[in-house]
Steps between C-alpha positions, in 0.01 A plus 500: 500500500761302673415230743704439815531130669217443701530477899606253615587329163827241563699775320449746694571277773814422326634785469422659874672187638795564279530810557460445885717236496811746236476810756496248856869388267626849437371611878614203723823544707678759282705616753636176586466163385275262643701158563293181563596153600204246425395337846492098497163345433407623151405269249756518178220668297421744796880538542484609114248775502601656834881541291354630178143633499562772634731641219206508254166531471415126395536187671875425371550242848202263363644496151854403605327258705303324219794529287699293763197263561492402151864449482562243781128373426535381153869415527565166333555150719722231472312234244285241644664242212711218693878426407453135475229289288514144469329260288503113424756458205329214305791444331707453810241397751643787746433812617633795257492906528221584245748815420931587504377838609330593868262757375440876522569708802224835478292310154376164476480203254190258453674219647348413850690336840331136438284359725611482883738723451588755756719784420593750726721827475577860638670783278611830687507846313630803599412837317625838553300744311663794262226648363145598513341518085758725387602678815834417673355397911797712633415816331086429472341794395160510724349844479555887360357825577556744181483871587588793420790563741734284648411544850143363387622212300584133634631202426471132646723247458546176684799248510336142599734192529229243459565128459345141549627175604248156389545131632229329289435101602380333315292138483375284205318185460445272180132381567472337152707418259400823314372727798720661753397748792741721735545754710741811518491695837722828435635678849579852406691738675494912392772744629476879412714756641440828362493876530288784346549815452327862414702779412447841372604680234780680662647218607312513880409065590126586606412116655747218549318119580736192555392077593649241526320173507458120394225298452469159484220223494287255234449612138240349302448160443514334232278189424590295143370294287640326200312263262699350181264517184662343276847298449673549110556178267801303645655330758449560857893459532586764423177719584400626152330823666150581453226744670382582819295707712591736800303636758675762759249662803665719641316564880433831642754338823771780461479832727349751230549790742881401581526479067559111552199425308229656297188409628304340295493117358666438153484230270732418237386324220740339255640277186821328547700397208794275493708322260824377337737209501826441626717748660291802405121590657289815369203561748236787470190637754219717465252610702250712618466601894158571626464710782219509726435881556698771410797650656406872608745768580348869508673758273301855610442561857190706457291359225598146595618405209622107379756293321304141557801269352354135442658191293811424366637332156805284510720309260800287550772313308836339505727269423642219742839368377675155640859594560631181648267253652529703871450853338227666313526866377198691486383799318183678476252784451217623706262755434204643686272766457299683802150638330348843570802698709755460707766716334602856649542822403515864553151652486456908515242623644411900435416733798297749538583849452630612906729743627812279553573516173460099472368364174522094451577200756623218369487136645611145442240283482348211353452498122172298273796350312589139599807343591692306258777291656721264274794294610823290414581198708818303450590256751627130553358207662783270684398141644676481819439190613246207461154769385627797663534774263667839555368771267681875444318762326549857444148723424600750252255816440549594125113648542292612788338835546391439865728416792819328428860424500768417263579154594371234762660217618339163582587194620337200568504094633233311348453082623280239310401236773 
């Protein structure tokens, strides 16, 4: 005997809605195209699945949307470490710079501002994103109907021009010698223009869906902490290095509908390392980021099924080099890995036997694999004048499997009071 799925059962459910949802593609507007232009007022995620749901039978708008949530979400900040740290030279009976170098600009080093210090400092970024996992955003492949004739088959594509621009400020305070606390308020705007599109087999464009739209407002905070543990045998002119511990909230501040945030509260846990003598400083990081509920994003319309992403890994290093006594150069490393999804993919999805000949659907949507993002950084530090520092950095993908973009340029002005 053979046993058939039993009413009701998710897959059955499953496969009616996909196969409701593959002849509704093959049937809609086949005599002419259907062009849409997406009225004002839509949220960026709404904005999203009204361009690209319907071209599959999963939700392919939510997954883009988480995919660009976690991208400007976790993107790295300027450091919270100060240019300038003095200290009583008891050799001299002055005030000396504990360092030749002014620190990291996206890692951090264990030595701390010094008490009553203020520090205070904005970097702008500006990202235009290429690619989404391995898909090129100008050609994305969202969804496929497979059939046996080419009036019955479809494709969807979509070409999205999608980029961000960040102004970060920044604030720090030395409360102790050894304990700092600051602030980092990031003001995020999106911009997506884009247009989808369904065409048939024979060549016919089924649906057509264009927007054009930016949106701008508060990311999430960021609330630090920074407490030096321990200061390495030597001098405290220079700074011998030593070890120190970070933590990084993260608050849910940032729009999680408009993708400027993701909802929930993060907190970053970490070891700072940092060392050397003389013109050359190593520095390392690594941490662990707590978060305080999953993010969800659905990946079956009918049996409701979830990718619940939660926590992140991260480690950092680099090198800080003193090029003249004005100039630092600055290299380093940063890698971070998104737990339990957030990578896309093409899934297939069989249909039912029917008469239009149609036999899979396939959709983009988000995968159970996480996102593993790692990153160059070379840049320079300049002292302009008095403690005003300028700082140039370039982000440069080498790894990322979610949303990104080749390179991203940064630049910021950082002030010890």
């Amino acid at each position: 005997m053979h046993s058939s799925p039993r009413q009701g059962s998710p897959t059955t459910k499953r496969h009616v809605v996909i196969g409701v949802v593959a002849l509704t593609l093959v049937s809609a507007a086949s005599a002419s195209a259907q062009k849409i232009t997406l009225v004002e007022g839509l949220t960026l995620e709404q904005t999203l699945v009204q361009l690209a749901n319907p071209l599959g039978a999963r939700p392919i708008g939510e997954s883009i949307g988480l995919a660009t949530a976690i991208e400007i979400g976790t993107a790295p900040f300027g450091t919270s470490s100060g240019g300038f740290v003095f200290k009583l030279d008891p050799a001299t009976g002055v005030l000396a710079r504990t360092t030749t170098t002014f620190g990291p600009s996206f890692t951090e080093r264990a030595l701390t501002a010094g008490e009553g210090q203020v520090i205070i400092g904005a970097t702008f970024s500006s990202t235009t994103y290429d690619k989404l996992s391995k898909f090129a955003l100008n050609s994305l492949p969202l969804g496929a109907v497979t059939a046996s004739t080419p009036a019955a088959s479809r494709t969807g594509t979509g070409d999205f021009r999608l980029s961000s621009k960040t102004l970060a400020i920044s604030g720090t305070v030395g409360v102790t010698p050894n304990v700092d606390i600051g602030v980092v308020v990031p003001l995020v705007s999106i911009k997506l223009e884009a247009t989808t599109a369904l065409v048939s087999g024979t060549g016919t464009v089924v649906r057509l869906a264009e927007t054009s739209g930016v949106y701008s407002g508060i990311g999430d905070v960021a609330a630090i902490l920074k407490v030096k543990l321990a200061k390495f045998k030597g001098p405290d002119i220079p700074d011998p290095g030593g070890l120190a511990l970070m933590l990084n909230t993260r608050l849910p501040t940032g729009d999680r509908d408009n993708l400027r945030g993701l909802g929930v509260t993060r907190t970053l846990a970490a070891l700072v390392f940092s060392a050397g003598k003389g013109r050359l400083r190593p520095h390392a990081t690594a941490g662990f980021d707590f978060w305080s509920k999953s993010v969800d994003v659905p990946t079956a319309t009918a049996t409701g099924g979830l990718i619940k992403v939660r926590h992140q890994t991260h480690v950092a290093g680099g090198i800080e080099v003193e090029a003249t006594p004005k100039v630092t150069l600055l290299l380093d490393f940063l890698g971070q890995k998104t737990r339990n999804g957030g990578e896309v993919g093409i899934v297939t999805d069989s249909v039912p036997a029917n008469s239009a000949g149609i036999t899979a659907v396939q959709s983009l949507v988000t995968l159970p694999e996480g996102i593993l993002r790692g990153l160059v950084v070379p840049g320079i530090k300049v002292n302009l004048k008095g403690k005003l520092l300028l700082s140039l950095n370039a982000i440069v993908t080498m790894k990322n499997n979610g949303l990104h973009s080749r390179v991203t340029p940064v630049v910021g002005l950082n002030l010890t009071m």
